[in-house]
C-alpha positions as CSV (number, residue, x, y, z in Angstrom):
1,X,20.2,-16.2,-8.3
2,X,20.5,-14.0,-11.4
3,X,22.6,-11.3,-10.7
4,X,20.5,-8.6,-12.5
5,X,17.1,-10.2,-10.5
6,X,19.0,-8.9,-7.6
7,X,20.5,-5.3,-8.7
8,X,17.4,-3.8,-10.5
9,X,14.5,-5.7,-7.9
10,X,15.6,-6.9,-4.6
11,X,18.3,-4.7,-3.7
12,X,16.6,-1.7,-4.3
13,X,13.0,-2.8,-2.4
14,X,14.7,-4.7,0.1
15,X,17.5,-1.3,0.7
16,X,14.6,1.0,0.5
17,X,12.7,-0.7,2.6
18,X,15.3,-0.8,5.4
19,X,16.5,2.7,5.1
20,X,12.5,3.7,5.4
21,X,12.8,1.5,8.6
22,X,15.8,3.6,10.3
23,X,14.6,6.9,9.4
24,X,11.1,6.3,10.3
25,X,12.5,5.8,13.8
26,X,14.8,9.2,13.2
27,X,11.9,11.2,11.9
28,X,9.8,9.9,14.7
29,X,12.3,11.1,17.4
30,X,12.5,14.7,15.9
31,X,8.8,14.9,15.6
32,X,8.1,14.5,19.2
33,X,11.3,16.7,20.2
34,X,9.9,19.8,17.6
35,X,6.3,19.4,19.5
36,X,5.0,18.5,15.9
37,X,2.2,16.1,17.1
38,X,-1.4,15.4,16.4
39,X,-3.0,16.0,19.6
40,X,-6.3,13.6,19.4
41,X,-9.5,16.1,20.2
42,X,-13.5,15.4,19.4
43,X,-14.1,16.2,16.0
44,X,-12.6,13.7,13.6
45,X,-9.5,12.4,15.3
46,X,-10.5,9.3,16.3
47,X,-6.6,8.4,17.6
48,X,-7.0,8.1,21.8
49,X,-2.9,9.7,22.3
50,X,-1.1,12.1,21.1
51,X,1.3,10.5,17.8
52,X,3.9,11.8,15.8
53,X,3.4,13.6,12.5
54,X,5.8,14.2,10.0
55,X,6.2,10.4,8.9
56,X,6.1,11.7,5.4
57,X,9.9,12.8,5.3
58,X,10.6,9.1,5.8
59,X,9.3,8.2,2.9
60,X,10.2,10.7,0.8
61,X,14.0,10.9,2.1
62,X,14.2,7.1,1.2
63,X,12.7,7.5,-2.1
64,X,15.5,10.4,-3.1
65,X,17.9,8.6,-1.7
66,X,17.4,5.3,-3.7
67,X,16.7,7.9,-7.0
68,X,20.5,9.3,-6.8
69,X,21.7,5.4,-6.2
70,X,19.9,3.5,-9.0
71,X,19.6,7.0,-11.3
72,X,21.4,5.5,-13.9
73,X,19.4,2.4,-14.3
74,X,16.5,4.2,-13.6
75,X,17.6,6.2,-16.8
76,X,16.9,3.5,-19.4
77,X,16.2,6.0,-22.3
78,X,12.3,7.1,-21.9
79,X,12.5,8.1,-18.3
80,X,14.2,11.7,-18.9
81,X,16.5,12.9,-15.8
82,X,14.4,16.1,-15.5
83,X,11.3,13.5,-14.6
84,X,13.8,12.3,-10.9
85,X,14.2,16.2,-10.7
86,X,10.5,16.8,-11.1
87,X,9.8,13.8,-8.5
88,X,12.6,15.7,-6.5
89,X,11.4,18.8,-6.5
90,X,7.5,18.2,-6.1
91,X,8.4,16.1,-3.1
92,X,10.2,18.7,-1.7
93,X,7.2,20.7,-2.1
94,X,4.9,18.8,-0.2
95,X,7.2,18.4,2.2
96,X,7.6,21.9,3.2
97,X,3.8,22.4,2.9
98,X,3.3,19.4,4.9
99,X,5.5,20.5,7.6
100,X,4.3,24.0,8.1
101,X,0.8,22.4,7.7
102,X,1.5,19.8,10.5
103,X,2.8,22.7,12.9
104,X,1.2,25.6,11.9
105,X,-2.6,24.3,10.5
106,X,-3.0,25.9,7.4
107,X,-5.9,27.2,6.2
108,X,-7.0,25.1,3.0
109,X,-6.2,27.9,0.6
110,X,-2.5,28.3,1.6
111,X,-2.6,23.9,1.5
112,X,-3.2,23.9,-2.1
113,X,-0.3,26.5,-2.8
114,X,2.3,22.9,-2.1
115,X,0.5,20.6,-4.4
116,X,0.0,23.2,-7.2
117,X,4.3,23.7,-7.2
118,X,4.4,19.8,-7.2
119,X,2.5,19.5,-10.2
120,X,3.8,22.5,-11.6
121,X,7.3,20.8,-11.3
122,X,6.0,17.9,-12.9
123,X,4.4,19.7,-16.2
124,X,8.2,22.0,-16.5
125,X,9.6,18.5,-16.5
126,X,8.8,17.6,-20.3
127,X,6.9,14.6,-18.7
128,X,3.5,14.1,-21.0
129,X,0.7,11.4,-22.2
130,X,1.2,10.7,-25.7
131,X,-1.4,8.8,-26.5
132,X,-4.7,6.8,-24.7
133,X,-5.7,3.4,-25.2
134,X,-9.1,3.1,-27.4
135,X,-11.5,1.1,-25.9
136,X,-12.9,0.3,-29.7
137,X,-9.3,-0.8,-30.2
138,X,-5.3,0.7,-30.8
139,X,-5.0,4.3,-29.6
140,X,-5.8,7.9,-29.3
141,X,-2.9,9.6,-30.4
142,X,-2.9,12.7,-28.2
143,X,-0.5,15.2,-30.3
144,X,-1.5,18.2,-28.8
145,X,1.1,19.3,-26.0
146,X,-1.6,21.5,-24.3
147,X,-4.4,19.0,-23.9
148,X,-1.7,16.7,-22.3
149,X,-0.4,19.1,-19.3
150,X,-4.2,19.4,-18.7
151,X,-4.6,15.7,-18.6
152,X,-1.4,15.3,-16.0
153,X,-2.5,18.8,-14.2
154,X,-6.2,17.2,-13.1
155,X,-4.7,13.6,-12.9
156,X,-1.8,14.2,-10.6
157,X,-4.1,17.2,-8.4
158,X,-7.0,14.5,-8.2
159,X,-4.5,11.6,-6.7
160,X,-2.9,14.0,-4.4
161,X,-6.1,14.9,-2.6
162,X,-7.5,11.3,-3.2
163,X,-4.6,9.9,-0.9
164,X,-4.8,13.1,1.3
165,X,-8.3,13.3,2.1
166,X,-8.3,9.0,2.4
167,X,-5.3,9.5,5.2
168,X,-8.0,9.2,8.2
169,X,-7.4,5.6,9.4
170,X,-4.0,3.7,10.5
171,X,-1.9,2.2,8.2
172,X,-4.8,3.2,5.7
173,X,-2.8,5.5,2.8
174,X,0.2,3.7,3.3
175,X,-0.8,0.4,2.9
176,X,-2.9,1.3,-0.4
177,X,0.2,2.6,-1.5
178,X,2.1,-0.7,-1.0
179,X,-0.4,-2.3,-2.9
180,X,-0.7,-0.1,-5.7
181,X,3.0,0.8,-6.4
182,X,3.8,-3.2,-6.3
183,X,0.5,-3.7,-8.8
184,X,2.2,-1.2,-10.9
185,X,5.5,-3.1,-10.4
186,X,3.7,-5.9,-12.1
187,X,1.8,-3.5,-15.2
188,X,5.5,-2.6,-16.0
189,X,6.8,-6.1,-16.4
190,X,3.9,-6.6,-18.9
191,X,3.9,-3.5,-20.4
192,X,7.8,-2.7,-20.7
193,X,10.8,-4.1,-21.4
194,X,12.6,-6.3,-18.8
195,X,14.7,-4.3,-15.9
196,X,12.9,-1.3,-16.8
197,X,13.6,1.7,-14.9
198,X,9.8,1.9,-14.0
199,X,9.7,-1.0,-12.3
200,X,12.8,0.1,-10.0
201,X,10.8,3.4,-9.4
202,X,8.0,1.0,-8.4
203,X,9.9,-1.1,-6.0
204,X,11.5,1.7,-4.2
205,X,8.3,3.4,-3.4
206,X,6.9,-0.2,-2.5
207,X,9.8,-0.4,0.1
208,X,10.2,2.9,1.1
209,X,6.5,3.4,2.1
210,X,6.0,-0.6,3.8
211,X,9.3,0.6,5.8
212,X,7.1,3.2,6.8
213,X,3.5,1.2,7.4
214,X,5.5,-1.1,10.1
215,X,5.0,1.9,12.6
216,X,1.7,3.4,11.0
217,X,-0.4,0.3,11.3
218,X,-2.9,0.2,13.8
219,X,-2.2,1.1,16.8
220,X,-0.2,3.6,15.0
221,X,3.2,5.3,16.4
222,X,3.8,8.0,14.0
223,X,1.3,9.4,11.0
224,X,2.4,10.2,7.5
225,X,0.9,13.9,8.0
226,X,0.3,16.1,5.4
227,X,3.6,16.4,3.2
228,X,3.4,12.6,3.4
229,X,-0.4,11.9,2.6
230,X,0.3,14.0,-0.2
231,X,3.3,13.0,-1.7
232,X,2.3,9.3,-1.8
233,X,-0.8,10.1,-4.1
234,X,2.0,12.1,-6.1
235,X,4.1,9.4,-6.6
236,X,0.8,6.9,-7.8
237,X,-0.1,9.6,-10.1
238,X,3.6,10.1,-11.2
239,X,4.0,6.2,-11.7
240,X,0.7,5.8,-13.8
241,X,1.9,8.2,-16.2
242,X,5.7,6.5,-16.9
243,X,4.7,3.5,-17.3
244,X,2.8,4.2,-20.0
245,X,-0.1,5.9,-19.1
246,X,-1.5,3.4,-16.9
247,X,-4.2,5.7,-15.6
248,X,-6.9,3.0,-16.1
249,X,-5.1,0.6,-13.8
250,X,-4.5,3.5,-11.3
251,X,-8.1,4.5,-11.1
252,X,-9.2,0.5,-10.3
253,X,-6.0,0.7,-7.7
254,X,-7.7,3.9,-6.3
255,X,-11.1,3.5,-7.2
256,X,-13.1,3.1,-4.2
257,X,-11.2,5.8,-2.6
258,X,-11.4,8.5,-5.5
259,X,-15.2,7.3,-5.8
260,X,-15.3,8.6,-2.2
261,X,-13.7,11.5,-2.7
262,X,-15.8,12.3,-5.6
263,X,-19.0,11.7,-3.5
264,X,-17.6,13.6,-0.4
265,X,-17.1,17.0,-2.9
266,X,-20.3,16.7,-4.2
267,X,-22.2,16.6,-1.2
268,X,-20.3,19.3,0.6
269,X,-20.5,21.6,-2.4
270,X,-23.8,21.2,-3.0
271,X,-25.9,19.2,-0.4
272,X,-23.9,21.0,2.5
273,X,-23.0,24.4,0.7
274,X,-19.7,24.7,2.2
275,X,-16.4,24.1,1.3
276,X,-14.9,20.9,0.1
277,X,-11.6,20.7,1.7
278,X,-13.5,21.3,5.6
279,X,-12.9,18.0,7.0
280,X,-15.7,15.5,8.6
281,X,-15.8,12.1,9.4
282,X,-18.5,11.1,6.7
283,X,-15.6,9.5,4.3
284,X,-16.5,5.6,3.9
285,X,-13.8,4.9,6.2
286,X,-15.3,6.6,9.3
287,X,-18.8,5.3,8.2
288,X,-17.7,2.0,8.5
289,X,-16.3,2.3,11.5
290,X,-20.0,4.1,12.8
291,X,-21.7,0.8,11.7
292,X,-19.0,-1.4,14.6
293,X,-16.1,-2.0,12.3
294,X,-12.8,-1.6,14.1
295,X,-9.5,0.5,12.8
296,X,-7.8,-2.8,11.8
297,X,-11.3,-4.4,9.7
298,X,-11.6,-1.3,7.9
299,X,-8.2,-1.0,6.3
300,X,-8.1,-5.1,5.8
301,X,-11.4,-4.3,4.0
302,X,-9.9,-1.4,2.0
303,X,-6.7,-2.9,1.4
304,X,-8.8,-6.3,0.1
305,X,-10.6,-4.3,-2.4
306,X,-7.5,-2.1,-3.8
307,X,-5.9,-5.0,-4.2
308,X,-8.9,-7.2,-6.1
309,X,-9.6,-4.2,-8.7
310,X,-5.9,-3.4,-8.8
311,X,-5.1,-6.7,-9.8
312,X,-7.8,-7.4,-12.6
313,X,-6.2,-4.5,-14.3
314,X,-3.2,-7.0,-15.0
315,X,-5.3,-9.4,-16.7
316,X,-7.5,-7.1,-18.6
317,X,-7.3,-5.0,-22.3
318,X,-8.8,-1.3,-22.1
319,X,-12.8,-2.9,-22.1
320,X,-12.4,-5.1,-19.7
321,X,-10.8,-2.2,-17.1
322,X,-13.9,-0.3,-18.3
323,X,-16.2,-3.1,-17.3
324,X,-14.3,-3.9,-14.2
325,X,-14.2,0.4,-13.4
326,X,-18.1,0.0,-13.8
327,X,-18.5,-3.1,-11.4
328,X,-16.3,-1.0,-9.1
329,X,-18.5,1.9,-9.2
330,X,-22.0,-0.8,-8.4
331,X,-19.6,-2.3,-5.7
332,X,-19.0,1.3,-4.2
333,X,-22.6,2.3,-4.1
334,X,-23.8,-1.2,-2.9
335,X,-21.2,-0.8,0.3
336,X,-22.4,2.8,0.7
337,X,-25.9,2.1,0.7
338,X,-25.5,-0.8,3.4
339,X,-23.6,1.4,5.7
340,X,-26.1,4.2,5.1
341,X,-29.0,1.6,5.8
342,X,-27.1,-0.2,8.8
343,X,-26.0,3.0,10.2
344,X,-29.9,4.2,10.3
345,X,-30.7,1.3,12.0
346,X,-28.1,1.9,14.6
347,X,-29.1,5.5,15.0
348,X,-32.7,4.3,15.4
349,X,-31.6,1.7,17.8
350,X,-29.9,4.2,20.2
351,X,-32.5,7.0,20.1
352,X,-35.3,4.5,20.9
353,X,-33.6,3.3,24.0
C-alpha cells in the first residue's frame, strides 16, 4: 500500500474513528454520573428509557483532536489556520450551549445565542465564497466581501438548525452525517488536487461521527444532544464551503431534510401562528413513523435517499444538480403527500372503530 494512501486517508478515518469509539463510552459514563439525561415523557420523545445526552462532545473532542495531529497536512495552502481555529472555536460554542441546553432546557432565544458565536467565529475567520458556479456556464465571480459573509451567515445558520431540528430519530443526524461528509470526501477528490487537506477534514468527521452512530443507532445508548446536533450541521456547512463552495452538493446531501425544515417553519409561522423553534412531532420523520414505519425503516429510508441525491451530485455539472435539486423537491412532496393521505386513512380507520 502507498504510503501517502495511508497517512492522509486511512489513518486519519480509521484513528478518528476509534478515538470517537473510546470517548463515546467516556462521555457516556459522565453523562449518566452528571444526571444529564433525556428523561422519555409524552410529547415528542418517543425513546421508552431514560438515555444519555451529551454524545456531541465525542464527536467534537475527536474532531479537535485529529485537527492538531494532521494540522499541518490539513494546511495545504488554501485552508488558512484561522479556518481549524474557527472550527475550534465554533465547536466549542455549541458545545457549551449544548450542555447547558441538555441540563438546564433553554428557552429557544438563549439556544440561538451558541450558534450565532459559531458562525460569528467562522465569518472573523477570513473563510469566504469567492465565486458561484453559473448554471448558463463558468462562474459568478462574487467580489464583494459583504455579500459573501451573508451567503456563509444564512448557509451555515440554515445547516445548523437543519441537523438540529432533523435530530428526532436514532442514529438519524449522525448517520446523514456519515454519509454526507464521506460524499464530500469524494467532491474533493474531483474537485481538488490529490491529498488535499479537505478530504482529510472529510475523513475525520466521517470517522469521528460513525465512532459515534455505533451507540446511537437504534436502540440508542447515548444521543448527540444539542451541542452535538448542532455542531454536525456546522461542520457540513463548514465542509461545503472549503471545498470549493460545494453548496449545491450539500443541499442534494441535505435536501429532503432542509426541504422539511423549510415546510415545518412555514406552517408554524403562518398556518400555526406560533413560533418556529416550539418543537412537535409533525417533521417527516415522526409522520412516517404515524403511518407504521419503525425507528430503524425510517432512518434506512432517510439514509437511502441522502445518499442517492448526495451521490448524483458527483456525476453532475451545475444543471444537472439543478435538475436533480428539482426531482428532489417532486420526490419530497410526492412522500409528503402519501404520508399525509395514508395517515388520514389511519386516523379514519381508528375513529370509525
Amino acid at each position: 500500500m502507498d504510503s501517502t494512501i495511508l497517512i492522509h486517508y486511512i489513518l486519519p478515518f480509521i484513528g478518528a474513528l476509534g478515538i470517537s469509539i473510546i470517548l463515546t463510552i467516556l462521555i457516556r459514563a459522565i453523562a449518566i454520573k452528571l444526571n444529564i439525561i433525556d428523561k422519555p415523557d409524552n410529547g415528542r420523545k418517543i425513546h421508552k428509557l431514560p438515555i444519555p445526552l451529551l454524545g456531541g462532545f465525542a464527536i467534537y473532542l475527536t474532531t479537535l483532536i485529529f485537527l492538531v495531529i494532521y494540522q499541518d497536512i490539513i494546511l495545504d495552502g488554501r485552508i488558512k489556520a484561522s479556518y481549524l481555529i474557527a472550527i475550534a472555536l465554533g465547536g466549542l460554542f455549541l458545545m457549551i450551549g449544548g450542555y447547558l441546553d441538555d441540563k438546564y432546557a433553554l428557552k429557544p432565544i438563549y439556544q440561538i445565542i451558541w450558534p450565532l458565536l459559531a458562525v460569528i467565529s467562522v465569518l472573523l475567520s477570513g473563510m469566504e465564497i469567492s465565486y458561484i458556479t453559473n448554471p448558463l456556464g463558468g462562474v459568478i465571480n462574487i467580489s464583494s466581501p459583504i455579500i459573501s459573509l451573508i451567503i456563509i451567515f444564512f448557509w451555515l445558520l440554515g445547516m445548523i438548525y437543519t441537523t438540529k431540528f432533523l435530530d428526532g430519530l436514532d442514529g438519524l443526524v449522525s448517520g446523514v452525517t456519515v454519509i454526507g461528509s464521506i460524499i464530500l470526501f469524494c467532491v474533493s477528490l474531483f474537485w481538488d488536487v490529490d491529498q488535499s487537506g479537505t478530504s482529510v477534514l472529510c475523513l475525520i468527521l466521517a470517522g469521528s461521527t460513525l465512532g459515534f452512530l455505533l451507540f446511537n443507532f437504534y436502540p440508542a445508548r447515548i444521543f448527540l444532544g444539542e451541542g452535538g446536533s448542532t455542531f454536525l450541521g456546522f461542520m457540513l456547512g463548514v465542509l461545503a464551503i472549503i471545498s470549493g463552495a460545494k453548496i449545491a452538493t450539500a443541499l442534494l446531501i441535505m435536501g429532503i431534510p432542509i426541504l422539511d425544515v423549510v415546510w415545518v417553519i412555514i406552517r408554524r409561522l403562518f398556518n400555526e401562528r406560533h413560533s418556529a423553534f416550539l418543537g412537535d412531532k409533525k417533521h417527516l420523520h415522526f409522520r412516517l413513523l404515524d403511518i407504521g414505519l419503525n425507528q430503524r425503516q425510517v432512518v434506512l429510508l432517510l439514509y437511502l435517499l441522502t445518499l442517492i441525491f448526495g451521490s448524483i451530485a458527483l456525476f453532475q455539472d451545475t444543471i444537472g444538480k439543478i435538475v436533480a435539486f428539482i426531482v428532489l423537491i417532486i420526490v419530497m412532496l410526492a412522500l409528503a403527500s402519501f404520508v399525509v393521505i395514508r395517515y388520514k386513512k389511519i386516523y379514519e380507520k381508528v375513529s370509525n372503530n
